[in-house]
N, C-alpha and C positions, 0 to 999 in steps of 0.2 A: 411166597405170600399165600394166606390162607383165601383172601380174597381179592380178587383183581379184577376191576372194570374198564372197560375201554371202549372209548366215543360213543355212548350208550346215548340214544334217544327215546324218549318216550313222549308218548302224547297225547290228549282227551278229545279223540274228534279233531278238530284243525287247529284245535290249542296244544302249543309244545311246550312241556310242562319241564322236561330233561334236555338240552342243547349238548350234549357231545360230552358229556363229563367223560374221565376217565380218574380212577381212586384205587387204590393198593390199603390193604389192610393184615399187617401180618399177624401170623399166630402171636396171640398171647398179650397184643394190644387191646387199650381202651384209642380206638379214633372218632372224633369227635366232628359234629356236622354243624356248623355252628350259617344260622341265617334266618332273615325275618318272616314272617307269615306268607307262603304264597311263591316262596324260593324253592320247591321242590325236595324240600327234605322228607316230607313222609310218602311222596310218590318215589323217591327214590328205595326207599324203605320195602315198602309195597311191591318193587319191580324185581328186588332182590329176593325175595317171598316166595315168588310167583302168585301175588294176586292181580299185580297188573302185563302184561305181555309188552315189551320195548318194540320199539319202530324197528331197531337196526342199536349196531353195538354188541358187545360179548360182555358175559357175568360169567369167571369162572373161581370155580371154587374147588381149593386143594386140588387145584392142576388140571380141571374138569369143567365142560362146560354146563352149566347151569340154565339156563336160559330155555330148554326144551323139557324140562323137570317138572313133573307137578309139585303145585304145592305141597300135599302130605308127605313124598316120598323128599323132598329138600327139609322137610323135619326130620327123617329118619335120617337123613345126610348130618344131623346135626345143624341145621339154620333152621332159628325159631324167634321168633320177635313177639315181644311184649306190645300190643300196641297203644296208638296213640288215646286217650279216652278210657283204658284199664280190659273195656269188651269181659271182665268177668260174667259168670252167668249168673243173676241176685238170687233167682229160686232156689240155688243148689247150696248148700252147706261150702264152710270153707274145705273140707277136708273133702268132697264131690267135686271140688274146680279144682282142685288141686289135683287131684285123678286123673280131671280130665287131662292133664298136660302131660302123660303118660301111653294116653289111648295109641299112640301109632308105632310103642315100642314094643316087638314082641316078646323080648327078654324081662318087662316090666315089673308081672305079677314077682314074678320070685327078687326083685330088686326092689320092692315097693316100699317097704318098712326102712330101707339105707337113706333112700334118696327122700325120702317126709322127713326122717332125722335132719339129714342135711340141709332142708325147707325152713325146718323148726328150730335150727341153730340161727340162721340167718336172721329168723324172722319169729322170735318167742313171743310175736303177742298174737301168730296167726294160730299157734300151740293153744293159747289162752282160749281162743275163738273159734276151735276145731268143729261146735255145730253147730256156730252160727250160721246162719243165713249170710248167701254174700252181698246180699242188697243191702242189709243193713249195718252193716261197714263205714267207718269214716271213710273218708277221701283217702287217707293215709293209709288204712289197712290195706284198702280196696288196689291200691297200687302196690304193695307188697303181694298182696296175693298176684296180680299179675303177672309180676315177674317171677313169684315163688310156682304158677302153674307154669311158666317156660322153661324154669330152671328142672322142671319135673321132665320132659325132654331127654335130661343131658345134652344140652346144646353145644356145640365144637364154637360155633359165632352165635350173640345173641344179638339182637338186634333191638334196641330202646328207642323207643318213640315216643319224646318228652314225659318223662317219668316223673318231672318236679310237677306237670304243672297244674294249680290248682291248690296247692296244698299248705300247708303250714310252714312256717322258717323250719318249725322242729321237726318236723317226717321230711323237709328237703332235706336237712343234713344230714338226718338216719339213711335217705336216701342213697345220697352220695359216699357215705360211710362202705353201705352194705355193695355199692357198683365199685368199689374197688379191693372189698374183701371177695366179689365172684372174682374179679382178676387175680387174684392170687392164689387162686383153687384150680388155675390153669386154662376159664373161661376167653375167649376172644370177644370183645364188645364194640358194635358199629353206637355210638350214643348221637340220637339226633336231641337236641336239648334249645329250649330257647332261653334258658338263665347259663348265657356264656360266661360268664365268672367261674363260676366251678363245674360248668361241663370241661372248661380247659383247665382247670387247675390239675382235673384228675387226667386228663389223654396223654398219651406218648405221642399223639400225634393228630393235626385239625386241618379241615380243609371249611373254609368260608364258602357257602351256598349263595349266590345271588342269581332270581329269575334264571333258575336254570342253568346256569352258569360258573362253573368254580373259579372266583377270583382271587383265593389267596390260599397257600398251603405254608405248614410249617409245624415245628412241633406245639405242643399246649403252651409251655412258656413263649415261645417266639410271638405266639398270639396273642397270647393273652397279655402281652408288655407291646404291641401294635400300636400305633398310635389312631392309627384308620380304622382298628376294630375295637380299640377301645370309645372313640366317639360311635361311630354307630351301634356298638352292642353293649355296651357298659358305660355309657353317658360320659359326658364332657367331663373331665378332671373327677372320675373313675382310676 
């Protein structure tokens, strides 16, 4: 397994945000986090990062313990998260944020023109928009570039932190399009999504988040055909 978690606690102060999860993510999977606001999906996120520090529990990655890792050096490991809200920088151009998501590679400069191609295939209207400004962005772009500055990385796991939300039916779907065309470029995806319809349509595999808590594993179909996560995540007769 690329990533593997075991009884991992985390917590804000005497609030326990993470209850013992433990989760497996193999190379070359999309697994999907599927759970309502407040279920510890992007503190789990965040813990995997290292922006937040665990109570207790192991994170290891490709066989190795992660958990005592800074955060920029677990980017140069290849673990980069797009995160929740987009966090672009508005003042910089799009082809400046995009840069930026290269800064902690030393091999970068001389690989810099391959991997923008590879940005601009994915994502030809961030091409169109090369010095725009990223503040004035739709919603949609502003989320492409997000992910288009992690993909700058070469990330081994990416880590997605609600990527639809906000946005239009038609940049969700481009969305979802383009999160399973990185899967087949060879990327590994943790996707935390709150439009569980097609965060499961596309995963190999899901585990259900509640308060902390993992109550239900299985693959994307097994889920997504649930009858208990189709009433709470996809409405009654869904």
């Amino acid at each position: 397994m690329l990533l593997e978690i075991n009884d991992l606690h985390v917590s804000y102060g005497k609030i326990k945000a993470i209850k013992g999860i433990s989760l497996q993510v193999g190379a070359g999977e999309i697994v999907t986090l599927v759970g309502a606001n407040g279920a510890g999906k992007t503190t789990l996120l965040k813990t995997i990062s290292g922006i937040l520090a665990p109570v207790s529990g192991t994170i290891n990655y490709d066989g190795k313990p992660l958990t005592d890792i800074k955060p920029f050096e677990r980017v140069i490991a290849g673990v980069c998260q797009a995160p929740e809200g987009r966090g672009i920088f508005p003042g910089m151009t799009v082809l400046e944020n995009l840069e930026m998501g290269k800064f902690s590679r030393p091999d970068a400069k001389a690989e810099n023109e391959q991997d923008l191609e590879m940005v601009y295939e994915l994502f030809p209207r961030l091409k169109e928009r090369i010095s725009q400004m990223g503040g004035t962005l739709s919603g949609g772009e502003q989320q492409m570039l997000a992910i288009g500055r992690a993909l700058m990385s070469r990330p081994r796991l990416l880590l997605l932190d609600e990527p639809s939300m906000g946005l239009a039916p038609m940049f969700i779907a481009q969305i979802f399009e383009i999160i399973k065309e990185i899967k087949k470029q060879g990327v590994t995806i943790l996707l935390v999504e709150q439009n569980a319809a097609k965060a499961l349509a596309v995963a190999d595999r899901a585990y259900v988040l509640e308060t902390g808590n993992i109550s239900m594993e299985g693959t994307g179909a097994q889920l997504l055909n649930d009858p208990a996560v189709r009433a709470a995540y996809l409405g009654h007769g869904a």
